[in-house]
N, C-alpha and C positions, 0 to 999 in steps of 0.2 A: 750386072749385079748378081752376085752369085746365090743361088737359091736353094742352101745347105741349111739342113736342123739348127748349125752354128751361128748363121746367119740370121735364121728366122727367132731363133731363140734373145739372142742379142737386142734384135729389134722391139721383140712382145716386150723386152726388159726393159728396155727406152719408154714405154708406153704405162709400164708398173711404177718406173719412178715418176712419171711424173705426173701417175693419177697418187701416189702415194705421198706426195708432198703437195697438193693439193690436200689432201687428209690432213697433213701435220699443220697443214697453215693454218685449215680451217676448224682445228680443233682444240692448238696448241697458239696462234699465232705465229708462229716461227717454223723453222726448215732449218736440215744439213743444206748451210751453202755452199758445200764443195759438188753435191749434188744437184742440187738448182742449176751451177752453173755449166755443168757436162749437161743437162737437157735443156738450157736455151742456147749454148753454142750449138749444141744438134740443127739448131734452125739456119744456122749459116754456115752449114756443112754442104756446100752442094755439086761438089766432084770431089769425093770421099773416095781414096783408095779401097778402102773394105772398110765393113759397117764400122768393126769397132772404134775406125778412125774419125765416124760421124757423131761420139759421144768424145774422143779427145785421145785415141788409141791404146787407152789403158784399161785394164779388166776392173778397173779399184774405180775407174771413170761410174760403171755402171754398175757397180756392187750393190749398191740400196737398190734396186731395179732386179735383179737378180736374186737376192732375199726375199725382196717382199712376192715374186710370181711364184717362187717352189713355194713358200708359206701359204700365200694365198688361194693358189690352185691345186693344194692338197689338203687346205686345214677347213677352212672359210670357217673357222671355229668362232671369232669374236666381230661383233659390230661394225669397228674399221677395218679389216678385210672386206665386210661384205658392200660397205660403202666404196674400196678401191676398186674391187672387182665390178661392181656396176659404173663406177666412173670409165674405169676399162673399156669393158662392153659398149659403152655411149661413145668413147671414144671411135672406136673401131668403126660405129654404126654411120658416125659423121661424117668419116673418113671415105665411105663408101659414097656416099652421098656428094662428100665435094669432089670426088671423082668424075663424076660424071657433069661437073661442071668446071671446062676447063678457063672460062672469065672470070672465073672469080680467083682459080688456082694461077692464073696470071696476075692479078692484083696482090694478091696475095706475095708474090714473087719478087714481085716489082716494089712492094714496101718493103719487106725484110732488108732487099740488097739495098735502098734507101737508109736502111737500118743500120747496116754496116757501118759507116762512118763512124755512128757510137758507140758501137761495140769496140770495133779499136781503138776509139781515142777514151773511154772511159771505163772497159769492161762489158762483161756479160751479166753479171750482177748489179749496176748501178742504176739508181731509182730510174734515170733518163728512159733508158732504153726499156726496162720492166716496163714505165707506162707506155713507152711506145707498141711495143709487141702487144699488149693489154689493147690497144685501139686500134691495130687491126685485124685482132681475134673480134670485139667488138661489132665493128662494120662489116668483116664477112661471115664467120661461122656464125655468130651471136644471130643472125637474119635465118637460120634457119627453125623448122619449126619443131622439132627435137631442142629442147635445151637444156642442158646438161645442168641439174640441180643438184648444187655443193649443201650437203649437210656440214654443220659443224655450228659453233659457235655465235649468235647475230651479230654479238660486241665487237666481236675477234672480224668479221667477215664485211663489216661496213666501214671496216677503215680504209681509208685509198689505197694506201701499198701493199695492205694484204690483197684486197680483190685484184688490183692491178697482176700480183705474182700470180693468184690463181688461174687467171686469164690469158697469163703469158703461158703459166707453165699447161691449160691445155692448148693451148698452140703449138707446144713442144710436142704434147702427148699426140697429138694430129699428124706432125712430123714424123714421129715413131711407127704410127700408124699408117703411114705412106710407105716408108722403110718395110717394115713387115710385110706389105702386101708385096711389094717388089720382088722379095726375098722369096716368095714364094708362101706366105700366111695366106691362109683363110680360115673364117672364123667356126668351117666343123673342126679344123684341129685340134680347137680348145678342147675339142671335146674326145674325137677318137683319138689323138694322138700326145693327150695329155700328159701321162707317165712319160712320155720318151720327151718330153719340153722337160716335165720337172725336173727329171734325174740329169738334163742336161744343164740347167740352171744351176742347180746342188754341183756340180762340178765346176762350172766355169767360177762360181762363188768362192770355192775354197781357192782356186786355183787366185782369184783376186785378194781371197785373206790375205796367202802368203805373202804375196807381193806385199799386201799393205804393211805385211806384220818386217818384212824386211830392212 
């Protein structure tokens, strides 16, 4: 795994979208599903040529993920940044956590590719599979004693297939957060080597505008 600014950048962005659609779910009800679905395929990316190819090998894959980290890690101006950014942060923190256990990172493993099945016979976005990823985010990370508190909406947040998405999509962000560290993340970078992530972000981002705008 190659352990490049590019890399590591890529990665934190997998980890932005999909504390950032956790925001929109839990705020809004709803999410860009073209982006849901590049960070739960992420989770059954698991001999990935290079990173970009673990979001779906496109820069427009990870665009919403890449806007929201240069916004959020330069601005943290309005409320739901500061809510992504600490979903962020937790994420990371969990991540470190299931590291060090690697039975669980086996269960974990051992359901996803279970998972498979439904993913390609139904999608990466179909309700099936959301509650499935949803229950074994549940049964492993859900058991530790860190638990990631979704502000947002009650109405919006007690429906089943919103909590379900929520729960899938930090299973994704966890994934991201595996990636990142590979890559060569750690979490002083946020902080001393913040400018040189942002400005790399603000690049790879327009470089996905184009694409998209093409």
């Amino acid at each position: 795994m190659s352990r490049s600014l590019h890399d590591q950048t890529l990665a934190l962005a997998g980890v932005f979208q999909a504390a950032n659609l956790v925001q929109q779910i839990a705020n809004n009800g709803h999410c860009n599903e073209t982006s849901l679905e590049a960070c739960l395929r992420s989770l059954f990316a698991t001999n990935p040529a290079t990173t970009l190819d673990v979001y779906g090998g496109e820069l427009t894959d990870v665009r919403e993920g890449l806007v929201t980290l240069s916004t959020v890690m330069s601005e943290q101006s309005k409320q739901q940044d500061v809510e992504v950014l600490r979903y962020v942060l937790n994420l990371i923190h969990l991540e470190s956590k299931l590291n060090r256990k690697s039975d669980m990172m086996d269960v974990i493993g051992s359901r996803i590719e279970q998972a498979r099945h439904t993913a390609s016979h139904f999608g990466y976005v179909h309700t099936n599979l959301i509650s499935n990823l949803a229950s074994i985010y549940t049964d492993t990370i859900s058991t530790f004693r860190l638990r990631i508190q979704v502000s947002g909406n009650p109405s919006l947040l007690q429906r089943d297939e919103n909590a379900a998405k929520v729960r899938a999509l930090l299973l994704a962000g966890i994934r991201s957060a595996v990636l990142w560290r590979q890559s060569g993340g750690r979490r002083w970078q946020l902080v001393m080597s913040r400018r040189k992530v942002i400005q790399h972000a603000r690049e790879l981002a327009e470089q996905a505008n184009r694409s998209f705008d093409k």
